[in-house]
C-alpha positions in Angstrom: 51.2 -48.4 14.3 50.2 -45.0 15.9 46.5 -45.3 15.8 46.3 -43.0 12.9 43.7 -43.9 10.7 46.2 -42.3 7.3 48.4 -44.8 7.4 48.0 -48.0 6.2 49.3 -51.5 5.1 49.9 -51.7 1.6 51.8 -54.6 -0.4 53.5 -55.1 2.6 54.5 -51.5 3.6 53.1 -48.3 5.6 51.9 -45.6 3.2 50.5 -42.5 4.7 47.8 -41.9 2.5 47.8 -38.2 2.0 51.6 -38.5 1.2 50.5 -40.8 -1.3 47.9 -39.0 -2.7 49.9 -35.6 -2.7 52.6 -37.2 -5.1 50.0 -38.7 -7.3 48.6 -35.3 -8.2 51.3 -33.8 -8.4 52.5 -36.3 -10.4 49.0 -36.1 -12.8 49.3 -32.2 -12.8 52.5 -31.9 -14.1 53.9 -30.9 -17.3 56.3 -33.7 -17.8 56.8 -33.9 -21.7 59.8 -36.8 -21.4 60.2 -39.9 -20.9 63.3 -39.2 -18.3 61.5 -37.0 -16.6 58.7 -39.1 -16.2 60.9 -41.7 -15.0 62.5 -39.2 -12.5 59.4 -38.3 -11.1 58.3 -41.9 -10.8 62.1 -42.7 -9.3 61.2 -40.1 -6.5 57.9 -41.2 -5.5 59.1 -45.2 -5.2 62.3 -43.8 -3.3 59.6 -42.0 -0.9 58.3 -45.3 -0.7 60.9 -47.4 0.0 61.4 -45.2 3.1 58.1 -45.0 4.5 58.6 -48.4 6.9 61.8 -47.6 8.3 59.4 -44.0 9.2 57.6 -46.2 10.9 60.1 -48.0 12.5 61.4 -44.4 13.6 58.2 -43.5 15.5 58.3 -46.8 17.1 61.6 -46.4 18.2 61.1 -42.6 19.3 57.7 -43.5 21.2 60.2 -46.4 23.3 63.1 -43.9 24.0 59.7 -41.4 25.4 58.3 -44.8 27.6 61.3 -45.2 28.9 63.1 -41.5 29.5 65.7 -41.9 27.5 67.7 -38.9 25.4 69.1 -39.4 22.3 71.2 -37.1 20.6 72.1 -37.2 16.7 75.2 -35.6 14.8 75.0 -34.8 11.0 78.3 -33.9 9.9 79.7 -33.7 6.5 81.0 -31.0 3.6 78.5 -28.9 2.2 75.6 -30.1 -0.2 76.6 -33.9 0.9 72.6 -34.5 1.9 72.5 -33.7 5.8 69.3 -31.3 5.8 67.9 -33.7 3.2 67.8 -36.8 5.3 67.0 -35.0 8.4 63.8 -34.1 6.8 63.0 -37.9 6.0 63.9 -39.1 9.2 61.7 -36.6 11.0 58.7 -36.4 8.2 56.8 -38.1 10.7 57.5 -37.8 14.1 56.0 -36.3 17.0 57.1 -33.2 16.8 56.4 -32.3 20.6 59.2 -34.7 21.0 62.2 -33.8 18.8 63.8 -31.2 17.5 66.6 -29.9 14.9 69.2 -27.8 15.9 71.0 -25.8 13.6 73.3 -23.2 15.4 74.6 -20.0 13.3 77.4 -17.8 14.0 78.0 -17.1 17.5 77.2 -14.1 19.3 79.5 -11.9 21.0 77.8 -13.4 24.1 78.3 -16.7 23.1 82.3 -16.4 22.4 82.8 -15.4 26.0 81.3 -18.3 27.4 82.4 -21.6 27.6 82.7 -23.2 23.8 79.9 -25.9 24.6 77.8 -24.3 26.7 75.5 -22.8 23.2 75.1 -26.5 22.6 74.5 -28.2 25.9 71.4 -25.6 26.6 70.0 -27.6 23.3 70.2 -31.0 24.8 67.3 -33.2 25.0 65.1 -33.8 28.3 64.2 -37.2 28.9 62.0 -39.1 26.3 63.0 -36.6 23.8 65.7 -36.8 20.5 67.4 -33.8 19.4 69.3 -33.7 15.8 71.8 -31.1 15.1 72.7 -30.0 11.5 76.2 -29.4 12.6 77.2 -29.0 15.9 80.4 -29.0 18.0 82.2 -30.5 15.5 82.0 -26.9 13.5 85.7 -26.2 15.5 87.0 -29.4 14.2 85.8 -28.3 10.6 84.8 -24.9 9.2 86.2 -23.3 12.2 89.7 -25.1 11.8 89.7 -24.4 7.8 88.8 -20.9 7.6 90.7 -19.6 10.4 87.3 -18.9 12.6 89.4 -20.2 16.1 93.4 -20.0 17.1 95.5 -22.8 16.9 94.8 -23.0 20.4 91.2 -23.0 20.5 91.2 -26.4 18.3 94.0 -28.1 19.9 91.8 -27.5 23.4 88.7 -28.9 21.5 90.6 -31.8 20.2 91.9 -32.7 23.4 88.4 -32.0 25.5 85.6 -33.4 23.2 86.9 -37.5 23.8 85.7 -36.6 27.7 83.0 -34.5 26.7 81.0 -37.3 24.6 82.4 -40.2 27.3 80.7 -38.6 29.9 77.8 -37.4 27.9 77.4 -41.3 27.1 78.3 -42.3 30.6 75.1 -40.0 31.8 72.9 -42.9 29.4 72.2 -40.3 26.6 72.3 -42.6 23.1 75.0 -40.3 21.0 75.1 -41.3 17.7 77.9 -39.2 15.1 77.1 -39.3 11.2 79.5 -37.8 8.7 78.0 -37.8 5.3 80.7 -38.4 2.4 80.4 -37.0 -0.9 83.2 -36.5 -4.1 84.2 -33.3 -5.3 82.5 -33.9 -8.5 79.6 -34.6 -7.3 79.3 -31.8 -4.7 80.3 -29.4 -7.8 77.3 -30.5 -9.2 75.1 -29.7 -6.6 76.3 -26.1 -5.9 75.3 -26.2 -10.0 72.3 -27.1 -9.3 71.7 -25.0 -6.2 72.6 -21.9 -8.2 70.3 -22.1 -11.0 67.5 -23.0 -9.1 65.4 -19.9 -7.7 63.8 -22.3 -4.6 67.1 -23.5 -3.2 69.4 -20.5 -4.0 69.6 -19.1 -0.3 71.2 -22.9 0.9 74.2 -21.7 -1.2 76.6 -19.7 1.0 79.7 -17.5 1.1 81.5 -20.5 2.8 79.7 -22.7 0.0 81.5 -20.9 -2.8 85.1 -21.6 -1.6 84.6 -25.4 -0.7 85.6 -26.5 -3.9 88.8 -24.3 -3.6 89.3 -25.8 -0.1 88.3 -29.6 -0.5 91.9 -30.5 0.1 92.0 -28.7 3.3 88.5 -30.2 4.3 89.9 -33.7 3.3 92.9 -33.0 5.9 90.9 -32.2 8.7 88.0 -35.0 7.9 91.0 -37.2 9.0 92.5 -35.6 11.9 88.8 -35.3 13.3 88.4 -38.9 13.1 91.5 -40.2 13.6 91.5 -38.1 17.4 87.5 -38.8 17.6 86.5 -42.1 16.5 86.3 -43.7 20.2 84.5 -46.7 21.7 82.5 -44.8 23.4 81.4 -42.3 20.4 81.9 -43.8 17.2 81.6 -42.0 13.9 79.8 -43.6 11.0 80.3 -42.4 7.5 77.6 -42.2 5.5 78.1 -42.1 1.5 75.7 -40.2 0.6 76.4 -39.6 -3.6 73.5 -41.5 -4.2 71.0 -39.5 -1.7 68.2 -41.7 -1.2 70.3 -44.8 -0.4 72.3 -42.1 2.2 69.0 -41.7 3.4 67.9 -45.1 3.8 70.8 -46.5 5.4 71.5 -43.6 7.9 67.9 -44.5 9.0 69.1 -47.9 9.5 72.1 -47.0 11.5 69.7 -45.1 14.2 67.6 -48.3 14.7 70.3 -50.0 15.3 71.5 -47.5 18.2 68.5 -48.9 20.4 66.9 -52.0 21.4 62.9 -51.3 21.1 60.1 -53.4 20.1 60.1 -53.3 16.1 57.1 -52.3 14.5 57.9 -54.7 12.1 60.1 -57.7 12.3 60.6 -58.3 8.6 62.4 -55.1 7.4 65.8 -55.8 6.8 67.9 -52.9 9.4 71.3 -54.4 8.0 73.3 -51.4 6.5 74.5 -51.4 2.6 78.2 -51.9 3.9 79.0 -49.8 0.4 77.2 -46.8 2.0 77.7 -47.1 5.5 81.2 -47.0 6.6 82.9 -47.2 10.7 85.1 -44.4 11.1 87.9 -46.7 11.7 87.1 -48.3 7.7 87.2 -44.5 7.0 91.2 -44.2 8.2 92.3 -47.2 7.0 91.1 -46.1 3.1 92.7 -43.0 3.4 95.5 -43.5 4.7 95.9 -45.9 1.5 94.8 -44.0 -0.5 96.8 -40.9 0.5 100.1 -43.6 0.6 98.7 -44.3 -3.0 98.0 -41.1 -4.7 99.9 -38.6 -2.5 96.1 -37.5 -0.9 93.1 -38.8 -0.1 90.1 -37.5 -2.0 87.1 -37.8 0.2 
């Protein structure tokens, strides 16, 4: 594949074999004393798996966008805990790391507010040959800016109104823009600020803003569907991504980028057709909450 002598064919499927190796001690050294958790650890390891030839397929694609120039840009939007930074890691786990980067932006700086609202993002787009993935990005006045009261009324009508011209010429210019919105319940995002909180490696991910999402999931759900309903465009899509069940968010928002590009596959047999119960158009998206919101007075996602 890349001329790296750890990775190999096995049953079918690239395995990198330190990867490999690395879970099976792990696995071995452990102090599993159930059978669920021995399951769970098991689980995680096949899931890691599963994922490791659309990897592949990910550094084959990357090494044709770098033959042939191209940029490629990569939205991950979504409500907190619904599995962005998660899937950004699997997508990237193996990449060249000369040629793409994450952007994750934080609060703006006095300097920043003067100038022009997309210039903080635009000096983070990719040169030629090069993907850049941004853990939230302009779409933050859409969202958390709109919801907490972070811009005027003004401020997100402008942005509303500007960002269809902003991504049709940013497409027009040949950079591959691709917009993901990861979809979780309220239930189930509950449980991950749970789970966040009692656990002493991920504590710092939960946030002030974290704490009052559950209080505000009605006012997130309202501007999910403005966003997409003035956003979702021909020219720059948005596809959801359910993402309750992580690794299959995972493994299907992989399968929505090789899709974005023609390149020679590494590997003709891997299925790249998306679980149409996971991935969603934005259009699909409207249509289910606008009957659901006709149904049960609100939508809930």
């Amino acid at each position: 594949m890349t001329g790296n002598p750890e990775y190999i064919e096995l049953d079918g499927k690239i395995v990198n074999l330190e990867a490999l190796l690395t879970d099976y001690q792990r696995l071995k050294e452990s102090e599993y004393h159930t059978d669920r958790h021995m399951q769970e650890a098991i689980q995680k390891i096949q899931n890691a798996d599963e994922l490791k030839p659309y990897q592949a397929e990910l550094i084959r694609m990357h090494e044709h966008i770098e033959r042939e120039n191209r940029r490629m840009i990569i939205l991950f939007e979504g409500r907190d805990a619904a599995g962005k930074g998660g899937t950004i890691r699997r997508i990237t786990r193996y990449m060249n790391e000369k040629h793409y980067r994450v952007v994750a932006l934080g609060k703006p700086t006095n300097e920043q507010r003067s100038q022009w609202y997309y210039q903080k993002y635009v000096t983070q787009f990719p040169r030629g040959g090069e993907i850049v993935l941004f853990d939230r990005s302009w779409y933050n006045r859409a969202m958390v800016e709109r919801v907490f009261g972070f811009c005027s009324e003004t401020e997100y009508e402008n942005f509303m109104k500007g960002v269809i011209w902003f991504e049709k010429d940013l497409v027009m210019q040949g950079t591959i823009l691709i917009k993901l919105y990861f979809s979780v319940d309220k239930e189930e995002q509950a449980r991950r600020f749970e789970s966040r909180k009692n656990d002493a490696l991920r504590q710092w991910k939960f946030s002030e803003i974290d704490m009052q999402a559950q209080d505000r999931w009605d006012d997130f759900t309202d501007v999910k569907y403005e966003m997409l309903k003035q956003t979702h465009t021909i020219d720059a899509p948005w596809t959801i991504i359910r993402s309750h069940d992580k690794h299959l968010a995972r493994l299907n928002a992989m399968k929505v980028i090789l899709n974005a590009i023609p390149y020679p596959r590494y590997d003709e047999r891997i299925d790249l057709t998306p679980d149409p119960e996971i991935k969603v158009s934005g259009a699909m998206e409207l249509e289910m909450m606008e009957a659901e919101h006709l149904q049960k007075g609100r939508a809930t996602v």
